[in-house]
PDB file of N, CA, C and O in Angstrom:
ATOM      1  N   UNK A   1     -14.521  26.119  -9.626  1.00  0.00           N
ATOM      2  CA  UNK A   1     -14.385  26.676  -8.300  1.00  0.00           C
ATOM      3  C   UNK A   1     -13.015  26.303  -7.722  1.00  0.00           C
ATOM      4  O   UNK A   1     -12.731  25.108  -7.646  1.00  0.00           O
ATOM      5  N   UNK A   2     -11.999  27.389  -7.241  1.00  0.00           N
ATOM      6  CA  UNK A   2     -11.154  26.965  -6.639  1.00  0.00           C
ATOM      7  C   UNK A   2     -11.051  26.654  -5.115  1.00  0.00           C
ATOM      8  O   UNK A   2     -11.574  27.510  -4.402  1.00  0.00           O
ATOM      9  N   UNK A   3     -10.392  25.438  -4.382  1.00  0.00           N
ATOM     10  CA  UNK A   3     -10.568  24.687  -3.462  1.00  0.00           C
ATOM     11  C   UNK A   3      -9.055  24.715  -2.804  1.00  0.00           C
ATOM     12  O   UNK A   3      -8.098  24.528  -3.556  1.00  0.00           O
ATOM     13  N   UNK A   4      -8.846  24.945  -1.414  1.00  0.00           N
ATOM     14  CA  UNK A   4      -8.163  24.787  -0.827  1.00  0.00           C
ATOM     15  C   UNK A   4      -8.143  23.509   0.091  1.00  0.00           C
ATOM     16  O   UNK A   4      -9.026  23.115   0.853  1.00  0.00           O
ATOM     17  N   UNK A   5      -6.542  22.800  -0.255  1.00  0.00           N
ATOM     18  CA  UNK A   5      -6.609  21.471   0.726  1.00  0.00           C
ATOM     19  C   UNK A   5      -5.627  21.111   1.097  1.00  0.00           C
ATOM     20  O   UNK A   5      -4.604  21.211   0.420  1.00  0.00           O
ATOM     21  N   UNK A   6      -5.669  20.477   2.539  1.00  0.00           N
ATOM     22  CA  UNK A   6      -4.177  20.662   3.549  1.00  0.00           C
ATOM     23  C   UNK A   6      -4.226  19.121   4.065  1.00  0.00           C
ATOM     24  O   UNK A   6      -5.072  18.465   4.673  1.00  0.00           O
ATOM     25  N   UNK A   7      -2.849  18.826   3.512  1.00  0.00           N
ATOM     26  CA  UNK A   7      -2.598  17.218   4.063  1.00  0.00           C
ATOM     27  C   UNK A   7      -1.214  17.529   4.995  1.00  0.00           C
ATOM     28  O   UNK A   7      -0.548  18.561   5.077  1.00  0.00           O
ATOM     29  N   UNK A   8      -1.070  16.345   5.597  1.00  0.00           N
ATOM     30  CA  UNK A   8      -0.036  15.805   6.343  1.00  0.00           C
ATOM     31  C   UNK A   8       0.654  14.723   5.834  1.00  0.00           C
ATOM     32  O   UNK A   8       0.181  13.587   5.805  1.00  0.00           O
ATOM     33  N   UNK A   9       1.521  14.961   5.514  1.00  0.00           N
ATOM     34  CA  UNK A   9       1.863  13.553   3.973  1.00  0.00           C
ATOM     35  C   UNK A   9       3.476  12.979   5.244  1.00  0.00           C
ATOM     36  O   UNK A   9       4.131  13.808   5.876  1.00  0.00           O
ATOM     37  N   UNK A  10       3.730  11.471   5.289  1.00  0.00           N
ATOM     38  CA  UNK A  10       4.682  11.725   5.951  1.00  0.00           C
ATOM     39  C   UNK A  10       5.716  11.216   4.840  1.00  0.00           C
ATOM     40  O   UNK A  10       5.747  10.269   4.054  1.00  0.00           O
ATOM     41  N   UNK A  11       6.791  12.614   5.243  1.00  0.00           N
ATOM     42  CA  UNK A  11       7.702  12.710   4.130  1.00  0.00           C
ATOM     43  C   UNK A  11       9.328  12.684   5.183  1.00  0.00           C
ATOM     44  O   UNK A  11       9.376  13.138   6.327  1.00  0.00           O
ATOM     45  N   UNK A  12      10.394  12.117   4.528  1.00  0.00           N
ATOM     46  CA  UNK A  12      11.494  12.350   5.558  1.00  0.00           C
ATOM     47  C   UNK A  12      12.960  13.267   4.814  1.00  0.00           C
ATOM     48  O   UNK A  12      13.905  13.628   5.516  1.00  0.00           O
ATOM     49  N   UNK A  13      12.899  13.477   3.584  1.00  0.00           N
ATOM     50  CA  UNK A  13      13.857  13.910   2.675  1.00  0.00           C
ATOM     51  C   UNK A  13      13.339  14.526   1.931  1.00  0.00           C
ATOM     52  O   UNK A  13      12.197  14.197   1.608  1.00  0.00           O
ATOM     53  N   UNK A  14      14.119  15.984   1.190  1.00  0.00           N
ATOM     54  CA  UNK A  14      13.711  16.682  -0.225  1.00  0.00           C
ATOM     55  C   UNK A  14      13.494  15.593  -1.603  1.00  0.00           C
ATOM     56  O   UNK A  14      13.006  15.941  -2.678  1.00  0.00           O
ATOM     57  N   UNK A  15      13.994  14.193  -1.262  1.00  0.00           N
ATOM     58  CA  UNK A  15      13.291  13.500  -2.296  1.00  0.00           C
ATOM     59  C   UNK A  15      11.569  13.633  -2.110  1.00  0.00           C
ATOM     60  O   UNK A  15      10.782  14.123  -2.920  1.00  0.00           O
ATOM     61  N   UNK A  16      11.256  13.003  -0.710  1.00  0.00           N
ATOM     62  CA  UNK A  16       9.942  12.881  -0.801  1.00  0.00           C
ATOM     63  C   UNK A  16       9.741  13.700  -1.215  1.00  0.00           C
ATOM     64  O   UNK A  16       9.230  13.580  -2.328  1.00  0.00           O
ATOM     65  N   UNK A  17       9.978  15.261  -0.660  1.00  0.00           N
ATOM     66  CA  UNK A  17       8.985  16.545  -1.068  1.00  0.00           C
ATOM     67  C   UNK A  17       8.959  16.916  -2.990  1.00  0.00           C
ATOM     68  O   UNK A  17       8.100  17.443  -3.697  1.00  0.00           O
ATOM     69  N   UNK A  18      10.273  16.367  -3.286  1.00  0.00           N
ATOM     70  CA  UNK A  18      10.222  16.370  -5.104  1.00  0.00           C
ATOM     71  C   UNK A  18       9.204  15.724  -4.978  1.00  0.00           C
ATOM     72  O   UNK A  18       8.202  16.422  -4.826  1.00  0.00           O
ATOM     73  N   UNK A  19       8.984  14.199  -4.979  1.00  0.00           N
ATOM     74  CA  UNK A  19       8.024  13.557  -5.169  1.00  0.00           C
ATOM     75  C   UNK A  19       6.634  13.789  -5.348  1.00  0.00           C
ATOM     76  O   UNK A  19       5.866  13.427  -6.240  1.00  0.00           O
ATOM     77  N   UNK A  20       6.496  14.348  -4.500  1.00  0.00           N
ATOM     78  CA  UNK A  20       5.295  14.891  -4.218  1.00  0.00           C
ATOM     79  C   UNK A  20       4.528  16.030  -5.001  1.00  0.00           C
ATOM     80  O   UNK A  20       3.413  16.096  -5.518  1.00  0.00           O
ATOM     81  N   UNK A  21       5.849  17.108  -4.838  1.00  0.00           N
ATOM     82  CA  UNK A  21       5.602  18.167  -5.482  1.00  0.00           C
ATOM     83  C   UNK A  21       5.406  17.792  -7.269  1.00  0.00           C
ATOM     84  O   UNK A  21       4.419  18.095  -7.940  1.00  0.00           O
ATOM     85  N   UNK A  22       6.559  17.110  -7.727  1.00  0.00           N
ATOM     86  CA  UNK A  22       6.182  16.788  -9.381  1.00  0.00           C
ATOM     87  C   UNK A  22       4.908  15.656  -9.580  1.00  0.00           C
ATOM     88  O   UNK A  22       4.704  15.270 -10.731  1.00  0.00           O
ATOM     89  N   UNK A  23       4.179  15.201  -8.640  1.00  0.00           N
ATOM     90  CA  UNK A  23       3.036  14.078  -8.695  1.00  0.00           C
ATOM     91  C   UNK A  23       1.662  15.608  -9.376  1.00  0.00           C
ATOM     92  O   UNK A  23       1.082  15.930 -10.413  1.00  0.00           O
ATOM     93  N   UNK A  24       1.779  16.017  -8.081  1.00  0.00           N
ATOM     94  CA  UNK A  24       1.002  17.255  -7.759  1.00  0.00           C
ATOM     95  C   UNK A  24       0.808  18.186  -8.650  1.00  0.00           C
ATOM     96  O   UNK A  24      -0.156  18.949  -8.704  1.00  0.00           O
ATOM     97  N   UNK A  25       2.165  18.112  -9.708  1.00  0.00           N
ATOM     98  CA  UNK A  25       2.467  19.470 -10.505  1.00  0.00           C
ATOM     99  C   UNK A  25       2.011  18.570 -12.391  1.00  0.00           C
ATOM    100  O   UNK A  25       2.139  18.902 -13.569  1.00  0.00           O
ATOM    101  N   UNK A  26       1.481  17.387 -11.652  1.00  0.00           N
ATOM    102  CA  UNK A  26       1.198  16.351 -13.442  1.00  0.00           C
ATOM    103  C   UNK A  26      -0.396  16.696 -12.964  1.00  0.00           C
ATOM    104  O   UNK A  26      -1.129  16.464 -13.925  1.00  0.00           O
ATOM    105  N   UNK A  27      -1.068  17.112 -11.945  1.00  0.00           N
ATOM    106  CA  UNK A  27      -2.738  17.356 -11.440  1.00  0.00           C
ATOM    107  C   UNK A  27      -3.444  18.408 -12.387  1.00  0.00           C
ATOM    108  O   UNK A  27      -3.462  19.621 -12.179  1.00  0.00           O
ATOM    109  N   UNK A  28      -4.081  17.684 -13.570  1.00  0.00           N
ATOM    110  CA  UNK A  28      -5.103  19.202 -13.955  1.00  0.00           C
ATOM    111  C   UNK A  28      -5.841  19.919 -13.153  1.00  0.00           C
ATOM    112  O   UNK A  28      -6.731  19.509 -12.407  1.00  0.00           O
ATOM    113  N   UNK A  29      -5.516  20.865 -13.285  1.00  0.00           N
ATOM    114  CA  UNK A  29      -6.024  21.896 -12.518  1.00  0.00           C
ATOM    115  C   UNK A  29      -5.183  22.414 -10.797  1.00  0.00           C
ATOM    116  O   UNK A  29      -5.465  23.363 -10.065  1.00  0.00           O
ATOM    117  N   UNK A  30      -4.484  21.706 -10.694  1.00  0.00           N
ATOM    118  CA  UNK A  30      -3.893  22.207  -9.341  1.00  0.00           C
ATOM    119  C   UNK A  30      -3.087  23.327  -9.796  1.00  0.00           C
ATOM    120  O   UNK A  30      -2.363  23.257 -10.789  1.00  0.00           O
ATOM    121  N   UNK A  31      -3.174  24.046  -9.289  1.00  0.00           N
ATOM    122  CA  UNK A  31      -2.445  26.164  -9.371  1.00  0.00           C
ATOM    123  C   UNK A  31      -1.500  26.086  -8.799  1.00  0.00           C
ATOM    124  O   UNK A  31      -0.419  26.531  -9.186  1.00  0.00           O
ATOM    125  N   UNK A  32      -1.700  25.514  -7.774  1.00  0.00           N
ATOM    126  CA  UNK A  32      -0.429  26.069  -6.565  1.00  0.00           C
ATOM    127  C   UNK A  32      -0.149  25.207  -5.060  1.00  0.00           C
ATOM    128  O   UNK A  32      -0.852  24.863  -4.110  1.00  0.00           O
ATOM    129  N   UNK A  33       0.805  25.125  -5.315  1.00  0.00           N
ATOM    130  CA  UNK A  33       1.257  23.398  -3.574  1.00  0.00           C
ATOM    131  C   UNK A  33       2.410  24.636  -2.922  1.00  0.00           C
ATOM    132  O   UNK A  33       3.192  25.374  -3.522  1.00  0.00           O
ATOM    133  N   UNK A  34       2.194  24.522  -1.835  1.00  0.00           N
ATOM    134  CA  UNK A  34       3.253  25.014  -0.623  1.00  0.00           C
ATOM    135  C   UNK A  34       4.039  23.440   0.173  1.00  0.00           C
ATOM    136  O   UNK A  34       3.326  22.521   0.574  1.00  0.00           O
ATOM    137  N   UNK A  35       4.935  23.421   0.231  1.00  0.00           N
ATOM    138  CA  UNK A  35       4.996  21.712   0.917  1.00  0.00           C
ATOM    139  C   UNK A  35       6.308  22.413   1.447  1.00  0.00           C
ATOM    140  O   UNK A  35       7.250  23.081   1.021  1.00  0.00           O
ATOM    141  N   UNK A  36       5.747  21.789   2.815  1.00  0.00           N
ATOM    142  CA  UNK A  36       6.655  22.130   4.251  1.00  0.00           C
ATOM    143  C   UNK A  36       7.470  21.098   4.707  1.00  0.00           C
ATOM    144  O   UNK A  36       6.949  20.743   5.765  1.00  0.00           O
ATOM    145  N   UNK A  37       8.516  20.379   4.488  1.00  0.00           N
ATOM    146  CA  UNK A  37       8.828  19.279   4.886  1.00  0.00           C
ATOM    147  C   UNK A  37       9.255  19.059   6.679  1.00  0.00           C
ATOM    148  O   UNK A  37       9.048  18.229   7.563  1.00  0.00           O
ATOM    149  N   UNK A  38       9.787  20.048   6.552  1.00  0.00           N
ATOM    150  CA  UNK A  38       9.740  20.280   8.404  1.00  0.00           C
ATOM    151  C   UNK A  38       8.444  19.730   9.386  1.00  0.00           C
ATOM    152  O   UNK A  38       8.604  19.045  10.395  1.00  0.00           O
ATOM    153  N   UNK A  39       7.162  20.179   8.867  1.00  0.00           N
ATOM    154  CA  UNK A  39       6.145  20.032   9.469  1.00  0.00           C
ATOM    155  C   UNK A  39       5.289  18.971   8.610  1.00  0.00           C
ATOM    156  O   UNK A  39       4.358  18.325   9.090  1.00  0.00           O
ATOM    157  N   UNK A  40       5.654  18.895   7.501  1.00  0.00           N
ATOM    158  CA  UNK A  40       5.446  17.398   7.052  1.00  0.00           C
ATOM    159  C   UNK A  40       3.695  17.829   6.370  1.00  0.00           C
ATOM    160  O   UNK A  40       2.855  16.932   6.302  1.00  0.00           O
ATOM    161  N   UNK A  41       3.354  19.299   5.910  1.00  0.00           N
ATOM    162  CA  UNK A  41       2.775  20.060   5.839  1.00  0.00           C
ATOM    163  C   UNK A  41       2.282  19.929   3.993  1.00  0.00           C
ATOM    164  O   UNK A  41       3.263  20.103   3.269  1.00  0.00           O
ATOM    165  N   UNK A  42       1.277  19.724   3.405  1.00  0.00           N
ATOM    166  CA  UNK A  42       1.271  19.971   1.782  1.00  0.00           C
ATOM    167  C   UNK A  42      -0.450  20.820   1.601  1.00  0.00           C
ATOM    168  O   UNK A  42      -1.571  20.334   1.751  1.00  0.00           O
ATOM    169  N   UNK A  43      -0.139  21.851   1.327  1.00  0.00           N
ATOM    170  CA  UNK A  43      -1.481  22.826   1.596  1.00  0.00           C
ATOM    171  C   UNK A  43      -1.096  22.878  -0.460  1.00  0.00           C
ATOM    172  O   UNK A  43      -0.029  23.046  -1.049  1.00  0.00           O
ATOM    173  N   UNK A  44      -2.864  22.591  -1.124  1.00  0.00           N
ATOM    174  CA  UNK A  44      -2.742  22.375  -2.498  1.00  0.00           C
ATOM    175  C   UNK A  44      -4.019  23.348  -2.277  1.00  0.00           C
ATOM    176  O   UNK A  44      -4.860  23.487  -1.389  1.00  0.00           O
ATOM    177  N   UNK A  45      -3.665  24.126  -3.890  1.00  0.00           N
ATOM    178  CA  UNK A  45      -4.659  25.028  -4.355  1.00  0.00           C
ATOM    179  C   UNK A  45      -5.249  24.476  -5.615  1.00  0.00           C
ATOM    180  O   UNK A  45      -4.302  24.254  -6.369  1.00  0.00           O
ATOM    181  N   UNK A  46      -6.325  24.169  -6.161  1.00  0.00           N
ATOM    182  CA  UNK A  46      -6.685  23.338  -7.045  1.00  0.00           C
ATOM    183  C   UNK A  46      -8.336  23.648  -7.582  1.00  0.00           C
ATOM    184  O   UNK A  46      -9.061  24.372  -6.899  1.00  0.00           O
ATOM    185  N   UNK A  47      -8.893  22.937  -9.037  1.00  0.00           N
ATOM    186  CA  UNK A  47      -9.974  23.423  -9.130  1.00  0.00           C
ATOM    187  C   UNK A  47     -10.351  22.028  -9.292  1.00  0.00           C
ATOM    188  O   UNK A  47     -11.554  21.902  -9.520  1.00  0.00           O
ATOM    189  N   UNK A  48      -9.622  20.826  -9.238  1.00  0.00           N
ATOM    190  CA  UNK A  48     -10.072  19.765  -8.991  1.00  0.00           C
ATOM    191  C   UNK A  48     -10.447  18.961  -7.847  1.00  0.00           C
ATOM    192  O   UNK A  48     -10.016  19.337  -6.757  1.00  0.00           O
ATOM    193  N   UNK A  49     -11.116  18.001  -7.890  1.00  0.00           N
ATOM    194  CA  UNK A  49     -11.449  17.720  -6.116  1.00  0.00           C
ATOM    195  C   UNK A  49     -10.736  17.083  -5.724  1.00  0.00           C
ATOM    196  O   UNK A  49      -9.953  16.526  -6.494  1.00  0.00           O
ATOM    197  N   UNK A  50     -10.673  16.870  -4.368  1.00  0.00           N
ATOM    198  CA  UNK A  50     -10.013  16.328  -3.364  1.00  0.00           C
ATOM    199  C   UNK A  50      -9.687  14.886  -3.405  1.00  0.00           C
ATOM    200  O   UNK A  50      -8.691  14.431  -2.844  1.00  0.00           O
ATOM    201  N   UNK A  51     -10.439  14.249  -3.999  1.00  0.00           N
ATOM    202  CA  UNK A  51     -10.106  12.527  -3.775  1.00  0.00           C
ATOM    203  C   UNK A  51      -9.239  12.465  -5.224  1.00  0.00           C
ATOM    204  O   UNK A  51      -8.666  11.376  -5.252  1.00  0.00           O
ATOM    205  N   UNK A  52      -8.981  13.151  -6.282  1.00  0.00           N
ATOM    206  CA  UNK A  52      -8.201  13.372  -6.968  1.00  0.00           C
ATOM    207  C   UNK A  52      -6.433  14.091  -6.671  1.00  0.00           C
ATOM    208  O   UNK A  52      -5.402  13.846  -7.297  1.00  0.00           O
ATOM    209  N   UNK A  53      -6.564  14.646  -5.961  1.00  0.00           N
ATOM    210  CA  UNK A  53      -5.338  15.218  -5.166  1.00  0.00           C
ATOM    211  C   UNK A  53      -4.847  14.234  -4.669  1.00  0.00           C
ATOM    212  O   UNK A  53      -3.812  13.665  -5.018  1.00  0.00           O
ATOM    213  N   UNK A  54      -5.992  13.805  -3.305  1.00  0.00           N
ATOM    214  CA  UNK A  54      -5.301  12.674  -2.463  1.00  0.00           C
ATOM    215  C   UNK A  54      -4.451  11.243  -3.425  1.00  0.00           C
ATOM    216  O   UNK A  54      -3.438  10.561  -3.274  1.00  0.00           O
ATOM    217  N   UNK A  55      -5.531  11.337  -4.387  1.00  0.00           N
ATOM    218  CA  UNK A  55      -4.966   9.925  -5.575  1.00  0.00           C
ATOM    219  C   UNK A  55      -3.321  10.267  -5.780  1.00  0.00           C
ATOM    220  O   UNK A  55      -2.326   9.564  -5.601  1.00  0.00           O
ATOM    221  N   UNK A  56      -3.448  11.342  -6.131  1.00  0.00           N
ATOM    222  CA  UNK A  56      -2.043  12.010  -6.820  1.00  0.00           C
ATOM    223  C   UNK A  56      -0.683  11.750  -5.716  1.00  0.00           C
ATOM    224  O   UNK A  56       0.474  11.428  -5.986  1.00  0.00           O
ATOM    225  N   UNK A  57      -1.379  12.050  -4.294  1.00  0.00           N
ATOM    226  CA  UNK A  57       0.093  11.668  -3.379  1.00  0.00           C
ATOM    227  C   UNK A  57       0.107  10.394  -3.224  1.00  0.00           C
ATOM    228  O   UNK A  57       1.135   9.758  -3.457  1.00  0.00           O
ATOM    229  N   UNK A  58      -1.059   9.785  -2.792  1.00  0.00           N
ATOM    230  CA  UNK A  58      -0.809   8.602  -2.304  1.00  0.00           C
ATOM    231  C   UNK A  58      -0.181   7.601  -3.258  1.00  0.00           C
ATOM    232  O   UNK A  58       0.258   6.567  -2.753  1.00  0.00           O
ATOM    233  N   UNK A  59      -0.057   7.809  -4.874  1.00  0.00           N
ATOM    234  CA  UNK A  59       0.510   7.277  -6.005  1.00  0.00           C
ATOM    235  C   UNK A  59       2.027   7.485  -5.820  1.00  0.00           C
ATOM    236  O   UNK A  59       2.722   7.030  -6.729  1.00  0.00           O
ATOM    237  N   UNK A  60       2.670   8.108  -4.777  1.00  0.00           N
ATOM    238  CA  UNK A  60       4.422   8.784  -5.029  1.00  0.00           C
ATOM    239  C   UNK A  60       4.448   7.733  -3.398  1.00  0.00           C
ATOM    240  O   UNK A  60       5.447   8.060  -2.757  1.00  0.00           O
ATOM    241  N   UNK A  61       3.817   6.892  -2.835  1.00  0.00           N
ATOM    242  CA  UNK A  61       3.992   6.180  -1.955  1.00  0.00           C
ATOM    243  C   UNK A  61       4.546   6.321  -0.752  1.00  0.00           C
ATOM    244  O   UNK A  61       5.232   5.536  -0.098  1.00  0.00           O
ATOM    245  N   UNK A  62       4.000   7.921  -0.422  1.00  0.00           N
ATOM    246  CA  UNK A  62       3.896   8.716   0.865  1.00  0.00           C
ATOM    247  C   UNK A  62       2.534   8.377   1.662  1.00  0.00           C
ATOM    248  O   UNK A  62       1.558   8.100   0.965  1.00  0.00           O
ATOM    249  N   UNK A  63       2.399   8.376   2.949  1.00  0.00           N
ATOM    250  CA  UNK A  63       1.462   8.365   3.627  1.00  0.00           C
ATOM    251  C   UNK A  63       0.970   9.472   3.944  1.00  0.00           C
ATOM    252  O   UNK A  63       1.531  10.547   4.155  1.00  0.00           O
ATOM    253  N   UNK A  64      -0.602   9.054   3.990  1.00  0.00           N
ATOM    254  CA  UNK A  64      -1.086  10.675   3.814  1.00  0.00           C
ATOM    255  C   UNK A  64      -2.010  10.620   5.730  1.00  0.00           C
ATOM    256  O   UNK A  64      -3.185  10.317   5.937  1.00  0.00           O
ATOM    257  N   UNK A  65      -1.077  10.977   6.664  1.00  0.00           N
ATOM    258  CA  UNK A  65      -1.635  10.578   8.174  1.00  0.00           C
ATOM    259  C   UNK A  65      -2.923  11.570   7.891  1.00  0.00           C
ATOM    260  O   UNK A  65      -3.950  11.275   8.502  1.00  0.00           O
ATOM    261  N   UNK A  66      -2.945  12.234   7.387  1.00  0.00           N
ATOM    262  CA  UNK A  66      -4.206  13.221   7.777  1.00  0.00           C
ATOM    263  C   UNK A  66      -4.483  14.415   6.472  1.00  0.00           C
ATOM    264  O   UNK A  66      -3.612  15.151   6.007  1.00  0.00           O
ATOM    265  N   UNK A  67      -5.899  14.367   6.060  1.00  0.00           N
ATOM    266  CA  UNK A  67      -5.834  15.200   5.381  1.00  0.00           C
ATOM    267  C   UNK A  67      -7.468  16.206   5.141  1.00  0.00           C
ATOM    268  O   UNK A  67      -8.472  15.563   5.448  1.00  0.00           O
ATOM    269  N   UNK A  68      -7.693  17.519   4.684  1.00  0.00           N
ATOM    270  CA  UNK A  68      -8.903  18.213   4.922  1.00  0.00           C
ATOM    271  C   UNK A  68      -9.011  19.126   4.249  1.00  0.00           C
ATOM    272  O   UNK A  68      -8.049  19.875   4.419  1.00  0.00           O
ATOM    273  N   UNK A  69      -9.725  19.504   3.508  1.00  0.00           N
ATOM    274  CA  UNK A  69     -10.665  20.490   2.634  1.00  0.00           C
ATOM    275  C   UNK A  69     -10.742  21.768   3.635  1.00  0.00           C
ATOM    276  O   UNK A  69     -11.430  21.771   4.657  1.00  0.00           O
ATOM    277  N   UNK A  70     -10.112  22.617   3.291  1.00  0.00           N
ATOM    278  CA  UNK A  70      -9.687  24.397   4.033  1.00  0.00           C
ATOM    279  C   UNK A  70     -10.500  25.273   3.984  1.00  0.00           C
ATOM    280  O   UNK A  70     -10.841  25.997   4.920  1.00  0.00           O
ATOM    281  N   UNK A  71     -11.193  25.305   2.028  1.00  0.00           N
ATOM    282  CA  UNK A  71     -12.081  26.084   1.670  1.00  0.00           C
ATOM    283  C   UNK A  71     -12.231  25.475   0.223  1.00  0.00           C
ATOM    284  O   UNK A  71     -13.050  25.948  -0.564  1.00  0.00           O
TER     285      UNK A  71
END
């Protein structure tokens, strides 16, 4: 089943957002990340669950202020 999920990761540079994005992009099963660094924004498309995602950022040693299951 694919799952939509939207964090708030706080990021301050296109390093973080690499970071993030290549953590995200080693995730079986994640399809597809949009990451907004402006709004500090990481909306993940994935068929894996959520406390697996969250594992994946919080491992690149970003803070994750807020995060929620979309669909």
């Amino acid at each position: 089943m694919l799952h939509q999920y939207q964090f708030n990761v706080k990021m301050s540079c296109s390093g973080c957002l690499n970071a993030v994005r290549m953590a995200l992009g080693r995730v079986e099963g994640v399809s597809a990340t949009d990451i907004d660094l402006a709004t500090q924004t990481v909306n993940v498309t994935a068929t894996t669950d959520y406390d697996t995602v969250c594992t994946a950022i919080a491992k690149t040693g970003k803070k994750i202020n807020e995060g929620r299951v979309v669909s």
